[in-house]
Structures are given as C-alpha cells and as structure tokens.
SERO-4910 file (N, C-alpha, C, O; in steps of 0.05 Angstrom, whole numbers):
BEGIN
 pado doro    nc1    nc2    nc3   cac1   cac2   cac3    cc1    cc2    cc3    oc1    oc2    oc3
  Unk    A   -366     81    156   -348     91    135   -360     84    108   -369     61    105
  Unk    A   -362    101     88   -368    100     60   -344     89     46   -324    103     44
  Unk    A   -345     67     36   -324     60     14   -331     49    -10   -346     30     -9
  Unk    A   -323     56    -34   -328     55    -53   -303     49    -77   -284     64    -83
  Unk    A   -308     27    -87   -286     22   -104   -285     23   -140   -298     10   -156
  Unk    A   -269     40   -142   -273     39   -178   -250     26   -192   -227     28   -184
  Unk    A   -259      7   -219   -237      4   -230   -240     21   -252   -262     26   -262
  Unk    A   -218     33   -262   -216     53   -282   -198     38   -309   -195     14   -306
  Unk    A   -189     47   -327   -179     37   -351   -150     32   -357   -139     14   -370
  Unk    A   -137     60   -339   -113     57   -331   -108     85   -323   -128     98   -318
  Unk    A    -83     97   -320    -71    114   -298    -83    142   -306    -89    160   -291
  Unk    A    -85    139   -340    -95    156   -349   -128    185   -336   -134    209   -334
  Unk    A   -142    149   -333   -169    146   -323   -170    162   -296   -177    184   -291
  Unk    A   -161    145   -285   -148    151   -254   -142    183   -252   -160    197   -241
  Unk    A   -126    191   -257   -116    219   -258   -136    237   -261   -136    256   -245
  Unk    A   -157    233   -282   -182    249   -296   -200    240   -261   -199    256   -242
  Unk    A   -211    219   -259   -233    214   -239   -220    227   -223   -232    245   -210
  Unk    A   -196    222   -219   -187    240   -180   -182    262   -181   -180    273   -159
  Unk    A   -178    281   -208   -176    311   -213   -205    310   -212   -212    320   -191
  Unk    A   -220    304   -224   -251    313   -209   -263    317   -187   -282    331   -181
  Unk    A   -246    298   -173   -265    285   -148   -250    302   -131   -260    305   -109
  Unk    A   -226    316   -135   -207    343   -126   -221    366   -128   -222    381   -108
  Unk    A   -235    371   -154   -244    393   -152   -278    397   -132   -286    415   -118
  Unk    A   -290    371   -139   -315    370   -125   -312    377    -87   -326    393    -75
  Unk    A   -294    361    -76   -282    360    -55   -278    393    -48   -292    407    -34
  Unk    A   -249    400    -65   -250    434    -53   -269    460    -60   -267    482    -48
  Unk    A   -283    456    -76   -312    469    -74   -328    462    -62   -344    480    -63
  Unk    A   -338    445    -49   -349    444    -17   -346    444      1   -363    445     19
  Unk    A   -317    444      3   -302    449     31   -293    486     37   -291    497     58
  Unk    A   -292    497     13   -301    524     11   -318    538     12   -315    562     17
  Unk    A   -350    519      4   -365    529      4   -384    527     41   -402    539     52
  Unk    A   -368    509     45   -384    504     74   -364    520     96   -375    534    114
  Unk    A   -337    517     96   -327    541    109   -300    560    101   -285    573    117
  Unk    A   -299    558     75   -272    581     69   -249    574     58   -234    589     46
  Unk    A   -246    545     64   -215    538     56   -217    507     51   -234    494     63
  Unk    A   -205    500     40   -190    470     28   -164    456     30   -145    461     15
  Unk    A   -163    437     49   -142    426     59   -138    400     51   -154    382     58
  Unk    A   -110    392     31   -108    371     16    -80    369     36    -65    387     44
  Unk    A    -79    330     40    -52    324     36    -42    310     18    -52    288     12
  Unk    A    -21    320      6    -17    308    -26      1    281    -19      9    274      3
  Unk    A      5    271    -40     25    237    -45     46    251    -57     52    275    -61
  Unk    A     56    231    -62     81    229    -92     77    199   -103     60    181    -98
  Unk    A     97    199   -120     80    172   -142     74    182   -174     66    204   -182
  Unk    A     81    162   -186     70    173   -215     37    182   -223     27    202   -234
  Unk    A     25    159   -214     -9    175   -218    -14    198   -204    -24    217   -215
  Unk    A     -5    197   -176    -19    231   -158     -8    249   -182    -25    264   -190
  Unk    A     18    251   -196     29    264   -209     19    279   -232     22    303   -239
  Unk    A      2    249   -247      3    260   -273    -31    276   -264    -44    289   -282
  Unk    A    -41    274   -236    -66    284   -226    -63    311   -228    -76    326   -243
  Unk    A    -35    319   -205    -19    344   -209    -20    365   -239    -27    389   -240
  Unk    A    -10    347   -260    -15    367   -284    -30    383   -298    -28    405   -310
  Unk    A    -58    352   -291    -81    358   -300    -92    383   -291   -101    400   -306
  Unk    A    -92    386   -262   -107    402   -249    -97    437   -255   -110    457   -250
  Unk    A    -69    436   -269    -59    462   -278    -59    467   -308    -59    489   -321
  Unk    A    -60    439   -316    -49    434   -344    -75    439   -361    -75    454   -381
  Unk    A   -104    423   -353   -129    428   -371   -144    451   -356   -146    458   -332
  Unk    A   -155    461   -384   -161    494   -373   -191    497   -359   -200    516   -345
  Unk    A   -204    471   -366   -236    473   -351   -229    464   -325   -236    480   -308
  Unk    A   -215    440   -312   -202    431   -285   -191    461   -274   -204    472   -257
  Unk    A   -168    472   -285   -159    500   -271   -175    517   -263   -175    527   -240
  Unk    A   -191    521   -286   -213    549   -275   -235    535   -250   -250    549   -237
  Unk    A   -233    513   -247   -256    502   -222   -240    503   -207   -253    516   -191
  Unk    A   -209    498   -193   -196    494   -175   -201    532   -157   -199    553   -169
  Unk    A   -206    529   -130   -208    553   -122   -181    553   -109   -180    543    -86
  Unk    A   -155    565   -123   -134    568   -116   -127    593    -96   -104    599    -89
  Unk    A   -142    600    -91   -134    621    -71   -144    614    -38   -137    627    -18
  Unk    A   -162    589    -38   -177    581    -20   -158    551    -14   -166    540      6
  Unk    A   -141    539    -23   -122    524    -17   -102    519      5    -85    537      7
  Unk    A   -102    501     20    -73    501     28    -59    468     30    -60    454     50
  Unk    A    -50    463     12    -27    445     18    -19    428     31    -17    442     52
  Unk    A     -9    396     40      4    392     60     14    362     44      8    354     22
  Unk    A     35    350     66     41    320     49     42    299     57     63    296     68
  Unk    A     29    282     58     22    252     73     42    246     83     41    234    105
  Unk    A     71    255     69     91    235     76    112    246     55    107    255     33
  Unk    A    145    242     72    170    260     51    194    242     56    202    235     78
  Unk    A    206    233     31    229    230     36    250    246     53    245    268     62
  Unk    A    275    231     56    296    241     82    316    259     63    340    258     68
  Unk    A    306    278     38    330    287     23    315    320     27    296    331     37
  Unk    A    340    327     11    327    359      2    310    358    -13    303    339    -27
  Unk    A    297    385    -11    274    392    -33    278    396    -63    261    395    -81
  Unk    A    309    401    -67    314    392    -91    320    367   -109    329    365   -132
  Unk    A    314    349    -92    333    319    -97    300    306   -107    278    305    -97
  Unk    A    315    294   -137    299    282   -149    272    266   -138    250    266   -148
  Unk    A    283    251   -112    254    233    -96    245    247    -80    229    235    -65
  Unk    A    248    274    -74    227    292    -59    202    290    -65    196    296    -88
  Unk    A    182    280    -45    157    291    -61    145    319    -73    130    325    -92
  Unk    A    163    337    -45    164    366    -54    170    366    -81    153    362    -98
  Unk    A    183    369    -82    196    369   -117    184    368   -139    185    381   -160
  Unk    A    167    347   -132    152    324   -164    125    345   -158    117    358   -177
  Unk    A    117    346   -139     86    367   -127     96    396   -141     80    411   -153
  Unk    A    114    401   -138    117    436   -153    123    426   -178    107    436   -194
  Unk    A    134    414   -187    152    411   -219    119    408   -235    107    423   -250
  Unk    A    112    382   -222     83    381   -237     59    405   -224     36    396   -227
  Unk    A     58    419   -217     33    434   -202     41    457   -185     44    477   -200
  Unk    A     46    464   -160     57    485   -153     66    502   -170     53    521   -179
  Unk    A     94    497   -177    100    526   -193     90    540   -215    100    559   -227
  Unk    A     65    525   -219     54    530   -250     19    539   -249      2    543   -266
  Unk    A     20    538   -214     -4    541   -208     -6    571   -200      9    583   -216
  Unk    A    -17    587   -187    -25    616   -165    -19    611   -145    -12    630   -131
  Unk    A    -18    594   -136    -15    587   -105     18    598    -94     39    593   -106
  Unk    A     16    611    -74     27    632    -58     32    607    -40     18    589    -31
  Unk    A     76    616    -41     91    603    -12     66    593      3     55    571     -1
  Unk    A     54    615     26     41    612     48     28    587     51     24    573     70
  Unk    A     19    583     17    -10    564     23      1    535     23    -15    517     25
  Unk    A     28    531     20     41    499     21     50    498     40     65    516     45
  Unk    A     46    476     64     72    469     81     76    441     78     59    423     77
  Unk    A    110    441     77    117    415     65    139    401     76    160    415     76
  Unk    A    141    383     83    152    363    107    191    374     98    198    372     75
  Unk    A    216    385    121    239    389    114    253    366    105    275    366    117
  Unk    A    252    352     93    266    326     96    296    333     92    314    316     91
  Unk    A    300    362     91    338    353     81    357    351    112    380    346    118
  Unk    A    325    358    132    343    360    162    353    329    169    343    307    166
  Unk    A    387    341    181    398    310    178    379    296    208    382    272    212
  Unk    A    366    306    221    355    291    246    326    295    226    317    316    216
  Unk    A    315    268    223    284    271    212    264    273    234    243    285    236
  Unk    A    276    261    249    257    266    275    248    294    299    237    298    321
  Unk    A    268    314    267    265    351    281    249    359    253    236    380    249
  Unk    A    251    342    239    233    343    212    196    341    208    179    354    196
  Unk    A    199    313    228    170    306    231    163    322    254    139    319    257
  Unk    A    174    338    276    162    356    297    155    380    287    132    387    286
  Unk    A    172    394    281    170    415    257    134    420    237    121    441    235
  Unk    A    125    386    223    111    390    213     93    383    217     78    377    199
  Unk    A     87    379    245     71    370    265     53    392    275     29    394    273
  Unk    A     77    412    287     73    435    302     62    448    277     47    466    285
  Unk    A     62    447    257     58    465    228     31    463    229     16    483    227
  Unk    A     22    435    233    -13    419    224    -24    429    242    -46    438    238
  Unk    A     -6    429    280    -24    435    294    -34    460    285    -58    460    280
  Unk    A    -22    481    283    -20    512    279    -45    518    262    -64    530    272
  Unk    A    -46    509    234    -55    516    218    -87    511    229   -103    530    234
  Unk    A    -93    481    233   -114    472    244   -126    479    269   -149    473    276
  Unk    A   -105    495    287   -104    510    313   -120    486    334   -143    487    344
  Unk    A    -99    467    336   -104    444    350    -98    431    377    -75    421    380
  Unk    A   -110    430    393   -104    419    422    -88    396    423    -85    380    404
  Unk    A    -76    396    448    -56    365    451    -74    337    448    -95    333    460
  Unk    A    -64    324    433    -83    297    431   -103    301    404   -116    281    396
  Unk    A   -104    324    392   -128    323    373   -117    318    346    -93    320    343
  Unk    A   -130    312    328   -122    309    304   -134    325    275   -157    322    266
  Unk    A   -116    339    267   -123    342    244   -152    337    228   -158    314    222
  Unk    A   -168    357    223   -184    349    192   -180    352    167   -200    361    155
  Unk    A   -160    346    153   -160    346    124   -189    338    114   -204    322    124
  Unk    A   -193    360     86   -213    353     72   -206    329     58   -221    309     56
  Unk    A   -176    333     45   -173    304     31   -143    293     33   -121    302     37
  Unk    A   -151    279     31   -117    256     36   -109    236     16   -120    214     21
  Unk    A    -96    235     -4    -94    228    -30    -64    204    -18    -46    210     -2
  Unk    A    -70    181    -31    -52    158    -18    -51    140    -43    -68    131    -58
  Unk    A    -21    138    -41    -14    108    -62    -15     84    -42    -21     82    -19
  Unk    A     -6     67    -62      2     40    -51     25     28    -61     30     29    -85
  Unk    A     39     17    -47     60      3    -64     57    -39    -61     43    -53    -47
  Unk    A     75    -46    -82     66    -69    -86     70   -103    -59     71   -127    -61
  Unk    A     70    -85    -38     80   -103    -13     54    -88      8     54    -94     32
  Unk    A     35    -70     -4      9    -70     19     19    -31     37      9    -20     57
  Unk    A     41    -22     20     46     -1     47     29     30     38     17     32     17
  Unk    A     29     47     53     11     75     35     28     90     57     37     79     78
  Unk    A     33    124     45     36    138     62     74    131     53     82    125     30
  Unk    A     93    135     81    108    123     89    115     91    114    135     81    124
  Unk    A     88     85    114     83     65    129     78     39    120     57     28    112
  Unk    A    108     29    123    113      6    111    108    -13    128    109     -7    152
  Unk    A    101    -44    118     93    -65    135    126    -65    159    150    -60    155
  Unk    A    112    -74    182    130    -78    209    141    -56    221    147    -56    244
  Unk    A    142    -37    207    159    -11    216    132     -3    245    109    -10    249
  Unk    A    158     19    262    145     22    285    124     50    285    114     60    305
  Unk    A    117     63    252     97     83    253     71     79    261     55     94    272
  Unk    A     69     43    248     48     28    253     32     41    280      9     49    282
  Unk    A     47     40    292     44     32    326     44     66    344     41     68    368
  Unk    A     49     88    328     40    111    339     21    120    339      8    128    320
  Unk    A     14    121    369    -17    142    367     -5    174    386     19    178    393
  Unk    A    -25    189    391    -19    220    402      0    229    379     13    248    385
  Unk    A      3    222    358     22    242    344      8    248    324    -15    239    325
  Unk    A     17    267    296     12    271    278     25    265    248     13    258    228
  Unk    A     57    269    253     75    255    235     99    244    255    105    254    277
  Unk    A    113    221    242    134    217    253    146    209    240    135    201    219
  Unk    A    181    208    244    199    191    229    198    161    229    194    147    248
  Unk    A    203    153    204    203    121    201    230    108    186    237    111    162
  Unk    A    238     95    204    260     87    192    250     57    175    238     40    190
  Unk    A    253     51    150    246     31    138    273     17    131    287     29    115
  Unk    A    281     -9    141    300    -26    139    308    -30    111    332    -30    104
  Unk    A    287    -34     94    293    -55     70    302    -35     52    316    -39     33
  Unk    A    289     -5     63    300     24     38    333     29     45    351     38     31
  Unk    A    332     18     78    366     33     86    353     65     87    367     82     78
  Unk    A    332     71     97    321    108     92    306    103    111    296     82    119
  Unk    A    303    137    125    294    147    142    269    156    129    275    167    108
  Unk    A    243    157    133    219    169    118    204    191    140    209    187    163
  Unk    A    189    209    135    176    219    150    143    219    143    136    233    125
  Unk    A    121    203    158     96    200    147     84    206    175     91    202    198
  Unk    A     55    222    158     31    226    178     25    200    195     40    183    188
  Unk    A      9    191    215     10    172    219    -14    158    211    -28    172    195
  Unk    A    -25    132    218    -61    128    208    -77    144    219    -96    153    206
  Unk    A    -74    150    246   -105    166    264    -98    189    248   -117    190    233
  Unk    A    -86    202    244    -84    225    228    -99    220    210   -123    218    212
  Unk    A    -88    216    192   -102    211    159   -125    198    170   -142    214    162
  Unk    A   -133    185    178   -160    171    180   -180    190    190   -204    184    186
  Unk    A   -174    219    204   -193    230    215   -205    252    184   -222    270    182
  Unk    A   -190    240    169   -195    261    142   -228    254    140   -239    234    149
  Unk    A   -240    279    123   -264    284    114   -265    258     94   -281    239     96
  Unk    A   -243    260     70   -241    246     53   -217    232     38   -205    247     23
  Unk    A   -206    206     41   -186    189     28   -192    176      1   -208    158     -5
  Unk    A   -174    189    -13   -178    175    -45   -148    151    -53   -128    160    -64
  Unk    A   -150    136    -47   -127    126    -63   -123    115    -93   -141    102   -103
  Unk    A   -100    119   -108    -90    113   -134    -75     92   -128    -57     89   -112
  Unk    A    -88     73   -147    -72     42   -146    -74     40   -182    -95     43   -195
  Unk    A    -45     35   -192    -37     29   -215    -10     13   -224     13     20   -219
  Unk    A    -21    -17   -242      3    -27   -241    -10    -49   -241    -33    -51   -232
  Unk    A      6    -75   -254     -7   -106   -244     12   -115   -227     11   -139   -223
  Unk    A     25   -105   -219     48   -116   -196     37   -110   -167     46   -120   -146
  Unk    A     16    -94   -169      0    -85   -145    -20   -110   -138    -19   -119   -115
  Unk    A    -36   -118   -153    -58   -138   -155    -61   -156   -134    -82   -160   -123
  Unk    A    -33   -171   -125    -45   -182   -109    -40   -179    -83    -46   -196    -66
  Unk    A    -24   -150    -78    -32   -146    -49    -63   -128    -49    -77   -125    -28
  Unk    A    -69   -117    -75    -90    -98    -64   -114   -119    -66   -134   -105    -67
  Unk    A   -122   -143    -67   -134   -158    -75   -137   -161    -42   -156   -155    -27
  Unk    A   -113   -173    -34   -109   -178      2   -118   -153     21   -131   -155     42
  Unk    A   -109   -130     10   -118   -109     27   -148   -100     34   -156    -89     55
  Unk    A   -166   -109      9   -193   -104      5   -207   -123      5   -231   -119      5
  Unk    A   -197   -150      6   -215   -176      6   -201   -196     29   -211   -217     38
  Unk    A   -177   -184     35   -168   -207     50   -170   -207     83   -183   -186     89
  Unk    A   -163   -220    103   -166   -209    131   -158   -177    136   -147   -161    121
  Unk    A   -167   -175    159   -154   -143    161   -122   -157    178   -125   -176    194
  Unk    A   -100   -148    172    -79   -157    173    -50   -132    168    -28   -135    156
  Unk    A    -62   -114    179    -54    -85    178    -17    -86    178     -3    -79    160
  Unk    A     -7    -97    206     21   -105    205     33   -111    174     53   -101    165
  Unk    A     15   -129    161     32   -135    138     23   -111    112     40   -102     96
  Unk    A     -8   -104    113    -14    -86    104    -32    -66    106    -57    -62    103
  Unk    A     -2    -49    113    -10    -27    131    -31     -8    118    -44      7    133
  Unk    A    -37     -5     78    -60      9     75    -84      2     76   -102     14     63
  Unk    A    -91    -27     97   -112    -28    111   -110     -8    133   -133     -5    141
  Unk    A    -95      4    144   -100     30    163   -119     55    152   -130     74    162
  Unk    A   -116     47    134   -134     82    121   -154     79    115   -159     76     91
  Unk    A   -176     80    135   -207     80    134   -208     93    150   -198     90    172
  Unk    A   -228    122    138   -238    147    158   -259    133    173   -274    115    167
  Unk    A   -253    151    198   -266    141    215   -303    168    212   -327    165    218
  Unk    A   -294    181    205   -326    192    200   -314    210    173   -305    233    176
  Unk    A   -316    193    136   -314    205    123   -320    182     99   -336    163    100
  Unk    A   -300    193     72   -314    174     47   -284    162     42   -265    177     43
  Unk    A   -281    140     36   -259    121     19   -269    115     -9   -290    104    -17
  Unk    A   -250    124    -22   -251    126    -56   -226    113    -67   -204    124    -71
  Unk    A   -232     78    -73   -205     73    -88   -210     73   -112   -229     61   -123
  Unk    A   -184     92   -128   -192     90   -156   -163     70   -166   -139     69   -159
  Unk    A   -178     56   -185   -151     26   -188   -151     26   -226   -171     28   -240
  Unk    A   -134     23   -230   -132     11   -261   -143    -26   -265   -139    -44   -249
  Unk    A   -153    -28   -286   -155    -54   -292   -122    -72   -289   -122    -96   -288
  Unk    A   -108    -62   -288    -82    -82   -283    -83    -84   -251    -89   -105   -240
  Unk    A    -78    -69   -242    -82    -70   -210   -111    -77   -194   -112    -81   -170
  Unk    A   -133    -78   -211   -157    -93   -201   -157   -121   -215   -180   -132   -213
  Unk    A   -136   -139   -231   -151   -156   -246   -151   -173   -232   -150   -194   -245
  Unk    A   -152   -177   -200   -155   -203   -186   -177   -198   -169   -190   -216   -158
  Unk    A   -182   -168   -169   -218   -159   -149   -241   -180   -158   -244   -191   -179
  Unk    A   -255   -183   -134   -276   -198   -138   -297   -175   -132   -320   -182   -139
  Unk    A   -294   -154   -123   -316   -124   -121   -300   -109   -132   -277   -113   -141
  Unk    A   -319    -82   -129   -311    -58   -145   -327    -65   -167   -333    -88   -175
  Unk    A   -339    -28   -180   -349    -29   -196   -331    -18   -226   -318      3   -230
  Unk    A   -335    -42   -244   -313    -35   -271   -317    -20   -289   -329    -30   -308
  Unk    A   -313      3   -291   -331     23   -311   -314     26   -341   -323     40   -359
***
C-alpha cells in the first residue's frame, strides 16, 4: 500500500489539495475505462471540497461530469431532507448545482424506519452498478473519509459490530453512545478502493490521529486504522491543528 501523509494549513488547504486530487483521480479513471466512481463523506471539510469543485470555474471545467457516478461511504438513519443527511449537505453543496443527472447518484435511504432494508437496498445498488458476484467487492476509484475525534471513519465507530463484518458491502450500525442507527460501507469494501483520501481537521482530532498513524494498530478502538487499500494509494490530508502531535508527514 502507498501511503502518504500531508499536513496542509487548514481546512481551507485541504479542500483545494482534495479537489485536485478529485479531479486528477476522475480523469484517469475515465481515461483508462469510461467512468468515475467516488464514494462521498459528509463532514464540514468533504463539504467545503463539494463547493469548490462546482463553485471554482477552472476545478468545474476539469470535473468530467457526465462520466460520474456517485455513491456514500456511509448515511445517517433520517430522511434525505433532515439536516444530518449526508444526502442533503452532498446536493445543497454540489449535486444540485452541478450537471449531474438523478441516474448518476445512488444514495443510501436512510428515512427507511428498518435501516437494515436500507443498507440491503444499497448493497444490491453497488452490486448492480459494479455488476458483482456473491462475495466480491466493489472498486471504487475513490473513497473520501473523515475522522472523528475518538479514531472512527465512515460510520464505524470504535466497538460497534460493523467492525466485525466481512461478505457484505454496507450494513447497519447501531452506535450506542449516538442512541442512532447508522448505515456504513464496511472496511473490505472501502479498502478494495483504487484510492482513499482522508480529511482530518481540527485540534481535537490530534491525538487520536497521532494514535491511528503512529500508534499500535488497535483497530477496535480505532477503527480508521481499517482503511488501508489493499492494492491502491492512501492520501491523508490533515490541517496543522490536527497534525500538531505527528512525528511524520510531510508539512507543506
């Protein structure tokens, strides 16, 4: 596995490097066979990534929006209208402002009151698209992942039992400490990606991502030690507040 760690300046930074490294990504994945397959986050940095990529006009004209399709690491247990949708925050900032055609998004139901007809649903969706045998997994070109300040990425929070699924693709996760039902890809999924970029911003992050990247591998407690492709590139891009306890990474 290729891993590579950047510290950037702040979220600002971040946003610019991973809208690049977006566009570099789906122009080769087009250019080698036709189409570009992102699974997006939610989070304030993926977000303000989101704008960029509609919002500045040299990023837009590089994005090959017709060669796109969509997908989401991971969805809250609400409607698509309800403020913590990731759906939501992904169109408000980007989708609706983009070209991109219904067809080319599929995006986790979370308003179904059983999540666990939610995560089958968008399972059967990944298999489809990817036109996938039982047991196989997904290739996303890229898989875009936060972190939060206790080690978790995705919907896969430390202890929870997603940890611990393999043969699937997404499943429901019930996380105790939210009192919420979540629905996330699982690691072998996301790990079979071409390419994982994660956004880490914040000094409240520091010293689990310090643990996650320098400390034992200790996955149970932090679980975004799970996300290392198994034949692809790891790109963490971090702010100086959330790197200021790294002892690697290069600080640009």
């Amino acid at each position: 596995m290729d891993r590579e760690i950047r510290i950037l300046a702040d979220g600002a930074a971040i946003a610019k490097r991973a809208a690049e490294e977006f566009v570099q990504a789906a122009a080769s994945a087009v250019r080698t066979k036709g189409f570009f397959s992102v699974a997006l986050a939610g989070g304030s940095t993926p977000k303000a990534l989101y704008r960029l990529l509609v919002n500045d006009p040299a990023l837009r004209s590089e994005v090959p929006w017709d060669n796109i399709h969509l997908f989401f690491g991971d969805e809250r247990h609400v409607a698509p209208s309800h403020p913590d949708s990731n759906f939501r925050m992904a169109t408000e900032a980007m989708i609706s402002k983009s070209p991109l055609k219904a067809e080319q998004v599929t995006r986790i139901k979370g308003e179904y009151p059983d999540a666990e007809q939610a995560a089958l649903e968008y399972e059967k969706a990944v298999r489809e698209y990817f036109k996938l045998k039982n047991g196989e997994y997904p290739r996303f070109d890229l898989v875009l992942a936060g972190m939060g300040n206790e080690g978790h990425t995705l919907s896969l929070f430390p202890g929870t039992k997603a940890l611990h699924v393999d043969r699937r693709i997404a499943v429901r996760n019930w996380v105790g400490k939210l009192y919420a039902e979540r629905i996330t890809l699982v690691a072998p999924a996301a790990c079979n990606a071409a390419q994982i970029i994660f956004l880490v911003a914040g000094a409240d992050k520091a010293p689990a991502l310090k643990a996650v990247l320098e400390g034992p591998f200790e996955p149970e407690q932090l679980p975004a030690q799970l996300l290392q492709p198994n034949n692809g590139k790891l790109l963490w891009l971090v702010d100086t507040a959330a790197g200021s306890m790294l002892s690697i990474g290069i600080r640009e």
